[in-house]
N, C-alpha and C positions, 0 to 999 in steps of 0.2 A: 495730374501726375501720370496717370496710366495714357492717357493719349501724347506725352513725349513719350513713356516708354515704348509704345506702340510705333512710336515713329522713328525713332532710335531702331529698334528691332526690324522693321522696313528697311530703311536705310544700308543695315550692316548686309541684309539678305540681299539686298539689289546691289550692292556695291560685293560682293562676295561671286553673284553669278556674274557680272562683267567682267571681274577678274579670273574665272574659270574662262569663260567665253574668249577670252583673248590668249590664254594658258594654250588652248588648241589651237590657236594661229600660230604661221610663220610671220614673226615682225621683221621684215626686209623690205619694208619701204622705209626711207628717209622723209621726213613731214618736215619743213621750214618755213621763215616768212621773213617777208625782208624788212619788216616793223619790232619784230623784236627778235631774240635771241630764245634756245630752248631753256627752261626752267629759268627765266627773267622776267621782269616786270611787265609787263600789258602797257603802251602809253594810253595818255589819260585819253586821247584822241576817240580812242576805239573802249570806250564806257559810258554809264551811265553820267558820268561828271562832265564829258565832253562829247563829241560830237554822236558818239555812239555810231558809228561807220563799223562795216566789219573789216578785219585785217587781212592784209593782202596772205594768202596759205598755199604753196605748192610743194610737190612730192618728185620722188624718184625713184628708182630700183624696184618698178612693178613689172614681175615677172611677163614674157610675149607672147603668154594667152592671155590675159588683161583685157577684158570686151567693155567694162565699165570702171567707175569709182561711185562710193560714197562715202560722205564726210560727216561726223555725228560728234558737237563739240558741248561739253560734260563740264557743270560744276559739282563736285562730291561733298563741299565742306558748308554748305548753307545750311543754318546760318552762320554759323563760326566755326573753326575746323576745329574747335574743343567741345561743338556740340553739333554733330553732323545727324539733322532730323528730316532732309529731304534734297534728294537729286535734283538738281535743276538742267533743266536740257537749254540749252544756249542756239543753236542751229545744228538743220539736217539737211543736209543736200544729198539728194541722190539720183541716178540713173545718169552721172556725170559720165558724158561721152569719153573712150578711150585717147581720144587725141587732143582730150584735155589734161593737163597735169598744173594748172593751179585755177585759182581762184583770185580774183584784182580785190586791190583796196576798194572798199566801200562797195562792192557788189550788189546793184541794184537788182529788180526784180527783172527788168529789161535786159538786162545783162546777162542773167541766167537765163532767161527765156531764149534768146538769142543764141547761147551753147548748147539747152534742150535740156537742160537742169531742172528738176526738181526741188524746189524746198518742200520741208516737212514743217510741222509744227512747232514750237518752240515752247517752253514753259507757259506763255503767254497767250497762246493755241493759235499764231500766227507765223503765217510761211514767210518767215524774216528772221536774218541773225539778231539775237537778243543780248544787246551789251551786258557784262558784266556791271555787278553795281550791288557788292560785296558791304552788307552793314558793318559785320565785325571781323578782325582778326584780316588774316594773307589767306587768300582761295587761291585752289589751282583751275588753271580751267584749261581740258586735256581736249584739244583736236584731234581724233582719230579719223584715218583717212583710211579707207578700205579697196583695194583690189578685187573687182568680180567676175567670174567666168561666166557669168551672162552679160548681156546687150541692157535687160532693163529687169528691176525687180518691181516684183505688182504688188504694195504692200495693199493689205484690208485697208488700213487705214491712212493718213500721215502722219504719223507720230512717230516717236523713236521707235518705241517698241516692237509697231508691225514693220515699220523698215528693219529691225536688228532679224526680225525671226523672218521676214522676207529673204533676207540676205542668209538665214541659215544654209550652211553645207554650198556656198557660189563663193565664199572669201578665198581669194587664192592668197592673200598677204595683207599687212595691215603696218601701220605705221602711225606714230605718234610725236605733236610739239606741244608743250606744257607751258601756259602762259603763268605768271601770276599776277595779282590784283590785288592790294591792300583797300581797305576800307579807309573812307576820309579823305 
């Protein structure tokens, strides 16, 4: 009992600084994808029940100081959003060159190498989008796509974390698509 409560209590504090942390951004970028619709379903294509491919993601309205992007996509409701006991990080890409503004369906690792993309780690501690693959209940799973006034951020590590605090005080805007995912 005390390690859900501990993880519950995790949980509310990390999901409580994200939402300060974007409280002080300007959200004026637009985030879309031409696979789903904003706060609509996820096809099964792109999860753990099918092909598990990542889906196609692109943006607009980043301010023309804009030197980079990076994109950091969030499940907050694992394992069920009526018991939310840990984050799961889904994909991070970063050090996305300016004269890129999306991301193709099913983005291989060549394909990001090719554009000079960055992956980070993912739940899974591997530098690949990690399908959705929700046990219980509808997850959101939130792509934030970031604007930065540097060329490239050096995180310590590859994980979300040291790319978020990499990325501290370089967001010039930020912008979000909200997918959903039922279980089953």
């Amino acid at each position: 009992m005390i390690a859900v409560v501990v993880l519950l209590t995790y949980t509310a504090y990390a999901r409580d600084n994200e939402r300060r942390y974007h409280a002080s951004l300007r959200k004026s970028l637009q985030v879309r994808s031409n696979d789903f619709q904003n706060a609509q379903e996820i096809p099964q294509r792109f999860s753990c029940r099918g092909e598990g491919v990542s889906p196609h993601v692109a943006w607009t309205g980043a301010p023309e100081t804009t030197k980079s992007y990076a994109l950091i996509t969030m499940d907050w409701d694992a394992p069920s959003p009526s018991l939310r006991l840990f984050p799961i990080v889904h994909w991070v890409l970063y050090n996305i060159p300016n004269d890129v503004n999306e991301i193709p369906q099913a983005a291989t690792t060549t394909v990001l190498n090719e554009r000079k993309i960055v992956a980070g780690t993912n739940i899974a501690g591997a530098a690949q989008y990690a399908p959705p693959c929700p046990p219980l209940g509808q997850h959101q799973y939130v792509f934030h796509v970031y604007a930065l006034d540097v060329d490239q951020v050096q995180p310590a590590s590859n994980d979300k974390a040291a790319v978020m605090k990499a990325m501290a005080g370089h967001v010039l805007a930020y912008g979000e698509l909200i997918g959903l995912k039922s279980a089953g």
